[in-house]
C-alpha positions as CSV (number, residue, x, y, z in Angstrom):
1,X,0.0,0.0,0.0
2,X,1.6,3.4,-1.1
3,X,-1.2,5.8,-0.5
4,X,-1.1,5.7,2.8
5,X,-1.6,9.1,4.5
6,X,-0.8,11.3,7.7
7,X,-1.2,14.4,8.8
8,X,1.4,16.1,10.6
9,X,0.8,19.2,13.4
10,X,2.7,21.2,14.7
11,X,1.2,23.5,17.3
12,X,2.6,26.4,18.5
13,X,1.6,29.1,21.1
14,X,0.2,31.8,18.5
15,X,0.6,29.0,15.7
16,X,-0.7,26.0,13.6
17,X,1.2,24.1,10.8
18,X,0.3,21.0,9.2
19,X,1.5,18.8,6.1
20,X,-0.1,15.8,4.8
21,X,2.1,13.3,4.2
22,X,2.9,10.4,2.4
23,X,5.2,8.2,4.5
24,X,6.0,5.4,2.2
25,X,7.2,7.5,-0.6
26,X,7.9,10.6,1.6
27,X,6.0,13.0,-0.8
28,X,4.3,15.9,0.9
29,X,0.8,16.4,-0.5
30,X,0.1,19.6,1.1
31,X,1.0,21.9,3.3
32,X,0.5,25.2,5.1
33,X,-0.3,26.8,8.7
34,X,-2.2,29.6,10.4
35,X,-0.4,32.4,12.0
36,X,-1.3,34.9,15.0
37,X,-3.4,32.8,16.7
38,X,-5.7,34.8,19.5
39,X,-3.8,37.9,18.9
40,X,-6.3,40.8,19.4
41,X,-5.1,41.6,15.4
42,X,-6.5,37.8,14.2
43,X,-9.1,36.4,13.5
44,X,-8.9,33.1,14.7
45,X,-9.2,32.9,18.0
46,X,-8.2,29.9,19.2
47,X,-6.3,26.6,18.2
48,X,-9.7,24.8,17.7
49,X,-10.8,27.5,15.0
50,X,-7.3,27.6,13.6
51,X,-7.2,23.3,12.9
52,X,-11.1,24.0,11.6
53,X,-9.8,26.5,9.0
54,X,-6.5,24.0,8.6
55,X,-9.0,21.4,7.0
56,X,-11.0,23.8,5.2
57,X,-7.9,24.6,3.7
58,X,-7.3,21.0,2.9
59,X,-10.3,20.5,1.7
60,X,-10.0,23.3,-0.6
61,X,-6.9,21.2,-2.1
62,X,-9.5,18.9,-2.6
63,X,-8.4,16.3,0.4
64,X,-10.7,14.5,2.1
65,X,-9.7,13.9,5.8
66,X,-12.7,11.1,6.2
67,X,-11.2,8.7,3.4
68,X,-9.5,5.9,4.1
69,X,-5.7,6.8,3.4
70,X,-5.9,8.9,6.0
71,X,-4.2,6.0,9.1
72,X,-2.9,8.5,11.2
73,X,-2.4,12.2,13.0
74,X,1.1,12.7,13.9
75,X,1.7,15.7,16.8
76,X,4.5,16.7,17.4
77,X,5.4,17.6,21.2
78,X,8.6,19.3,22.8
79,X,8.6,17.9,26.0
80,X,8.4,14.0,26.8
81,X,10.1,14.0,29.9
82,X,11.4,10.5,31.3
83,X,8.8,8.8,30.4
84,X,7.6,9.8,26.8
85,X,10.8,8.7,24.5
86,X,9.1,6.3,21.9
87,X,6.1,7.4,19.6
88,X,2.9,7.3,21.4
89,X,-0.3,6.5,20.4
90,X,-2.5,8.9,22.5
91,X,-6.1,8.3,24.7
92,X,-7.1,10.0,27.6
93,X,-4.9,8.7,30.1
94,X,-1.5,9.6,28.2
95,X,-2.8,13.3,27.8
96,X,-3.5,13.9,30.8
97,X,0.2,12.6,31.9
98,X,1.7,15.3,28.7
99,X,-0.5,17.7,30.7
100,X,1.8,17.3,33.9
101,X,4.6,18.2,31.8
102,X,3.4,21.6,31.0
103,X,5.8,22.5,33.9
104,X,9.2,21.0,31.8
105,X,7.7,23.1,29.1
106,X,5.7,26.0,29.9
107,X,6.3,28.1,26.6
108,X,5.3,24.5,23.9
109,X,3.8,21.9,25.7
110,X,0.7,23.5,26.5
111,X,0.2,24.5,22.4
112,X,0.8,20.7,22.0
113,X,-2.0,19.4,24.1
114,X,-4.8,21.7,22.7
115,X,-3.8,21.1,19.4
116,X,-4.2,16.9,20.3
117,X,-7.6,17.6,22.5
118,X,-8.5,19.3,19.3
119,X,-7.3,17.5,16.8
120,X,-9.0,14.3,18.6
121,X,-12.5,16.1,18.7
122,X,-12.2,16.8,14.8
123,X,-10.9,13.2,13.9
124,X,-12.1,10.9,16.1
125,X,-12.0,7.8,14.6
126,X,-8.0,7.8,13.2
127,X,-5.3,7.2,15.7
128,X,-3.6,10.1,16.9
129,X,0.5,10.0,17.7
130,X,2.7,12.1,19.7
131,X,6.2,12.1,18.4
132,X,8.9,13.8,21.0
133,X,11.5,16.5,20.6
134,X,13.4,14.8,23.3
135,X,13.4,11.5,22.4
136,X,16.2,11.2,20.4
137,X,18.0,12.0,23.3
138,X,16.4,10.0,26.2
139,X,19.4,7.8,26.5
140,X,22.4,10.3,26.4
141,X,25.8,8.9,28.3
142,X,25.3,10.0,31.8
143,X,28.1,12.0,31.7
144,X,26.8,14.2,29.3
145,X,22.9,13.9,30.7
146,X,23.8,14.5,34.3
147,X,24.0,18.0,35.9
148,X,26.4,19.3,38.3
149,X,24.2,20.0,41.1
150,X,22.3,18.8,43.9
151,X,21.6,15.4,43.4
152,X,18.5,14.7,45.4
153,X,17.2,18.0,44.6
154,X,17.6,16.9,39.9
155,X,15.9,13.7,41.0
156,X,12.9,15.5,42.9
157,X,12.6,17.8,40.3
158,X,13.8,15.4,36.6
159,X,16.3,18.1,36.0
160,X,18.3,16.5,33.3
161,X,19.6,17.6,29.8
162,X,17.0,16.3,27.8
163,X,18.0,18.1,24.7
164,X,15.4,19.0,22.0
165,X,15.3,18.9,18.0
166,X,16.0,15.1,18.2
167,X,13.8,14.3,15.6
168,X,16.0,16.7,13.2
169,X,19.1,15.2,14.4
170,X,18.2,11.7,14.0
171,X,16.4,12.3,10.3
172,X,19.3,14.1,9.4
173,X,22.0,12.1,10.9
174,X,20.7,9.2,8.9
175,X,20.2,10.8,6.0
176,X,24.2,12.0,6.1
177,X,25.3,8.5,6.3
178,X,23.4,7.2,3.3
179,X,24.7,10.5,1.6
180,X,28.7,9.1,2.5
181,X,27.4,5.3,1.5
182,X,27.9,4.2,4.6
183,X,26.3,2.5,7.5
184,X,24.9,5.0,10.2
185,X,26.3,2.2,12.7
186,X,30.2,3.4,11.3
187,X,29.6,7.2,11.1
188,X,30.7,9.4,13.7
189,X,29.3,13.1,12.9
190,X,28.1,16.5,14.2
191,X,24.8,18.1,13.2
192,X,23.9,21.7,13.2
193,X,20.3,22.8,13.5
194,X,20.7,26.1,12.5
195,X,16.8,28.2,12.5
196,X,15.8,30.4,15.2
197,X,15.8,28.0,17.0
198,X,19.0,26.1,17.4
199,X,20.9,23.1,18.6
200,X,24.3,21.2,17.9
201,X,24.5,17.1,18.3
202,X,27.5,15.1,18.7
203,X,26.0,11.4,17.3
204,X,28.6,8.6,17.3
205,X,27.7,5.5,15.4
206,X,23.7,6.3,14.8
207,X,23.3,7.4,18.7
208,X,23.9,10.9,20.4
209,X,26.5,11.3,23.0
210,X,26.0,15.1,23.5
211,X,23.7,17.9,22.5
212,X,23.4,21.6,23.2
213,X,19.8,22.3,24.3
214,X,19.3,21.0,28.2
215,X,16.5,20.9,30.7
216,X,14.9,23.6,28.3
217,X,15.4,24.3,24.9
218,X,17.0,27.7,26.0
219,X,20.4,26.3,26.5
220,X,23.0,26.2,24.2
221,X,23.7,28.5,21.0
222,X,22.9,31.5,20.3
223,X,19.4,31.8,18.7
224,X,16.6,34.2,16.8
225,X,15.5,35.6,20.1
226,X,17.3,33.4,22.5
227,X,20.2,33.5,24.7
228,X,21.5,30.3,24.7
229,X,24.7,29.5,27.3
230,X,24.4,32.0,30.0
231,X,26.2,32.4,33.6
232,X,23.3,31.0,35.8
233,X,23.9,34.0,38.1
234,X,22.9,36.9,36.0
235,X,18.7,35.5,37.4
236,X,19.7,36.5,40.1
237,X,21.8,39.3,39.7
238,X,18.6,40.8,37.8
239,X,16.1,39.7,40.2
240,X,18.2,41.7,43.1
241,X,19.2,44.4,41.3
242,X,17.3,45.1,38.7
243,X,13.6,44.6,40.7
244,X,12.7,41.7,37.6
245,X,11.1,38.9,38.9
246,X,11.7,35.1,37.4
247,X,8.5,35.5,34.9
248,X,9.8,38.7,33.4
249,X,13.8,36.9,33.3
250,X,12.6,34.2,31.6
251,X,11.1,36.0,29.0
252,X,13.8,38.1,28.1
253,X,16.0,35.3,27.9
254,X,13.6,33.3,25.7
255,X,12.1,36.0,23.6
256,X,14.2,39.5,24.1
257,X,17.7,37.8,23.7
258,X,19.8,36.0,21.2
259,X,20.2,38.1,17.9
260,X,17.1,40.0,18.4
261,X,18.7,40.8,21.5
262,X,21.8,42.3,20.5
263,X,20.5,43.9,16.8
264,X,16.7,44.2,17.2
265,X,16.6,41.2,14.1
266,X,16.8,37.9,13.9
267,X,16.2,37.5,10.0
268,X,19.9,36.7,8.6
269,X,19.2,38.1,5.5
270,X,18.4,41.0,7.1
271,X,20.9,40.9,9.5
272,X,23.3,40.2,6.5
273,X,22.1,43.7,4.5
274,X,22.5,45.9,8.4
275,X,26.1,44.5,8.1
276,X,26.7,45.8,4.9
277,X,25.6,48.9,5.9
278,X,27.7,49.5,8.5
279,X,25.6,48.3,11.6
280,X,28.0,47.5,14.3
281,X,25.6,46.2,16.7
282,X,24.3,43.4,14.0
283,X,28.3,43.2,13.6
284,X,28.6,42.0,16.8
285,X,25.7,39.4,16.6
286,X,26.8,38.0,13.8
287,X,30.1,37.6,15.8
288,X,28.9,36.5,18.6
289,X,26.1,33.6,17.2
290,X,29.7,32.6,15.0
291,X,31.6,32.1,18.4
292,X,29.7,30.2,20.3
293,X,28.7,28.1,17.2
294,X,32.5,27.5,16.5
295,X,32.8,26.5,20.5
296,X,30.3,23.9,20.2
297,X,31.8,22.3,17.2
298,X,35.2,22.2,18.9
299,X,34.0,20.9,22.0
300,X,32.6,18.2,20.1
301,X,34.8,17.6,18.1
302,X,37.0,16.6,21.3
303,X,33.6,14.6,22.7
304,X,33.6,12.1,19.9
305,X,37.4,11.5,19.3
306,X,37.4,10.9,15.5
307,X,34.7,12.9,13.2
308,X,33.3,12.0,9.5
309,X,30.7,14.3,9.0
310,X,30.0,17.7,10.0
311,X,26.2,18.5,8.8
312,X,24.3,21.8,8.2
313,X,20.8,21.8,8.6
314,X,17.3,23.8,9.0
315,X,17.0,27.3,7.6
316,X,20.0,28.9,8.2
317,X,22.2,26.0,8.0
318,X,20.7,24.9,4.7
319,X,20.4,28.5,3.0
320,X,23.0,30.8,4.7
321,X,26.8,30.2,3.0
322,X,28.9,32.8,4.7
323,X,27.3,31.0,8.4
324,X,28.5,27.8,6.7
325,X,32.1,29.5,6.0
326,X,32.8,31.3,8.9
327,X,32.1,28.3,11.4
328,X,34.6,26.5,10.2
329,X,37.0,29.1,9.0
330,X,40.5,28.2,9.7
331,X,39.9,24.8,10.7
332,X,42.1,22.8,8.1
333,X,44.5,21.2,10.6
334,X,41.5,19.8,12.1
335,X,40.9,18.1,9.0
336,X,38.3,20.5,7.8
337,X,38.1,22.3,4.7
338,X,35.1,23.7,3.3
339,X,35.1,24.6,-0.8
340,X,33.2,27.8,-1.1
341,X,32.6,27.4,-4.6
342,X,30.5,24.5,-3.6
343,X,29.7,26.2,-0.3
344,X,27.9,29.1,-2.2
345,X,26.4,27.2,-5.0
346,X,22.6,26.6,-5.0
347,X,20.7,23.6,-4.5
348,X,17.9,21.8,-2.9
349,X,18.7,17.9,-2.1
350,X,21.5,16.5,0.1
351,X,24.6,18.1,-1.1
352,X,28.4,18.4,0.0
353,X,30.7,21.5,0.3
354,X,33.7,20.2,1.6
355,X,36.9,20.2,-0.5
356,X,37.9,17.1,-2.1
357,X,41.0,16.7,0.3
358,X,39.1,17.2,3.1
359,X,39.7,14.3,6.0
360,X,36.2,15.4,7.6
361,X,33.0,15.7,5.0
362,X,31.2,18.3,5.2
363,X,27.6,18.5,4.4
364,X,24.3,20.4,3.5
365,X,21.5,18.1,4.4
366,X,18.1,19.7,4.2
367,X,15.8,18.4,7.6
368,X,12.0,17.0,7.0
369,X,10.6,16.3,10.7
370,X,7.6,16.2,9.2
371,X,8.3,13.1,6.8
372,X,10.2,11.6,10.0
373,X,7.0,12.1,12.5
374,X,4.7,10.7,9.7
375,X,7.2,7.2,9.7
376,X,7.2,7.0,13.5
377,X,2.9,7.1,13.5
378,X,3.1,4.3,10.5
379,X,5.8,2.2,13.0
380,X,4.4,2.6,16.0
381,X,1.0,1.5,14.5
């Protein structure tokens, strides 16, 4: 059977997307999502109206949701905790257990769970799947999983690096080995997730062994509006000195900071043409999202010993060149040399931009979570 469908969704706080999907073939039928959800300037006011207006939309492509093909809804959620780490086929009971972990996730798994309560309502009678951002990452080394801090206090509380964006990594990841013609099982690589949001995986032999995001997916690089890696004490430096309490901290940190933060854009293009005119402060983001990137990829470089593959993906990683260039400027001796002929040349699929005497390939790989959720719902079922 090739005609098999799913339908993919991804709900965010003020946002809806969906694809239909194909699994078997990996063809996306169709696509789109709804935008500005309850914002006093839209008109859909909540997640319920937005999936309504999703399947007139489909409908208007001339799908019908009630056939058949459709055998599943695929969800994807941020936050599985310990316990969620394996594609889940959702009832009552397992909601209410993703509602508990609102707390992990107080800024995406809320969005999550109306989107399933509604999703559920509107399709009742095809299985609904939750697919986790963490899962990928549920069985991280210890080493690398464990916190330096109290330890009965990270029990009480699940306080662990749980790292997000693992269903990128491990699509991608996999997809880079078949790229080199070789078995994941023999590759050791490093993938970069580069939108605004980011991350950075060390993967060694088809599982990971370190990743950027943590507890939260505020850790690590440098993002859009996030600050990624930041002294712990600057909370509570702010909350004593500058009157802000945790509510207003977190915030800033997850949507005042990063590049937005330092240039008032996040858009690289944009960010790109303030550069060229002679903005120092976008100067200085640039710089400073290039650093940190470039310390991630030598830290794990160290973690996994011996590297093949170092892998771009997402929309900066797949579109921006000069990002590409400048993280790994400089790093022949390592074995890395990109070819910016390649590096700056267009194109769409799986590509490389490494130089031919390179020791460690480097690669464009382009993510589809959405082809990767809509395999896991077929599996699991």
């Amino acid at each position: 059977m090739t005609d098999r469908l799913v339908l993919v969704i991804n709900a965010g706080s003020s946002s809806l997307k969906y694809q239909l999907v194909e699994p078997d073939s990996g063809v996306t039928r169709t696509g789109g999502g709804i935008q500005q959800i309850g914002e006093p300037s839209s008109r859909v006011a909540d997640h319920e109206e937005a999936l309504r207006l999703a399947f007139a939309q489909l409908g208007e492509a001339g799908v019908d949701l009630g056939a058949r093909d459709l055998v599943a809804v695929g969800h994807r959620v941020v936050h599985g905790g310990n316990d969620f780490y394996r594609p889940t086929v959702l009832d009552d009971a397992r909601i209410a257990e993703l509602e508990k972990l609102s707390e992990l996730a107080p800024l995406h798994n809320p969005p999550a769970v109306q989107g399933i309560k509604v999703a559920r309502r509107l399709l009742p009678d095809v299985a609904h799947v939750a697919v986790f951002d963490t899962a990928f990452f549920h069985d991280l080394p210890a080493a690398a999983a464990t916190y330096a801090m109290n330890r009965e206090l990270a029990e009480r509380w699940r306080i662990r690096r749980y790292g997000f964006h693992g269903t990128s990594h491990r699509y991608v990841g996999e997809r880079a080995a078949e790229f080199l013609g070789r078995p994941l099982g023999a590759v050791n690589q490093i993938v970069l997730h580069l939108g605004n949001g980011a991350s950075a995986s060390a993967i060694a032999g088809g599982k990971p062994v370190e990743t950027s995001m943590g507890l939260t997916p505020l850790e690590g690089l440098v993002m859009g509006t996030r600050s990624g890696d930041i002294d712990p004490g600057v909370i509570s430096y702010l909350w004593r000195r500058a009157n802000m309490d945790v509510d207003k901290i977190e915030s800033m940190l997850n949507n005042q900071s990063g590049v937005w933060g330092l240039a008032g854009e996040r858009d690289f293009r944009r960010l790109r043409a303030m550069i060229e005119s002679g903005d120092d402060a976008a100067q200085l983001a640039y710089d400073v999202f290039i650093h940190r990137l470039r310390k991630y990829i030598g830290a794990y470089l160290a973690v996994l010993g011996h590297t093949d593959v170092i892998t771009f993906t997402a929309g900066i990683g797949e579109n921006d060149a000069a990002v590409r260039r400048d993280a790994l400027a400089g790093l022949e001796e390592l074995g890395i040399a990109v070819d910016q002929r390649r590096n700056l040349a267009a194109g769409a699929g799986a590509r490389r931009i490494s130089a031919d005497g390179s020791r460690i390939a480097v690669l464009v790989v382009p993510t589809n979570e959405e082809l990767a959720i809509a395999r896991d719902c077929v599996a699991v079922l």
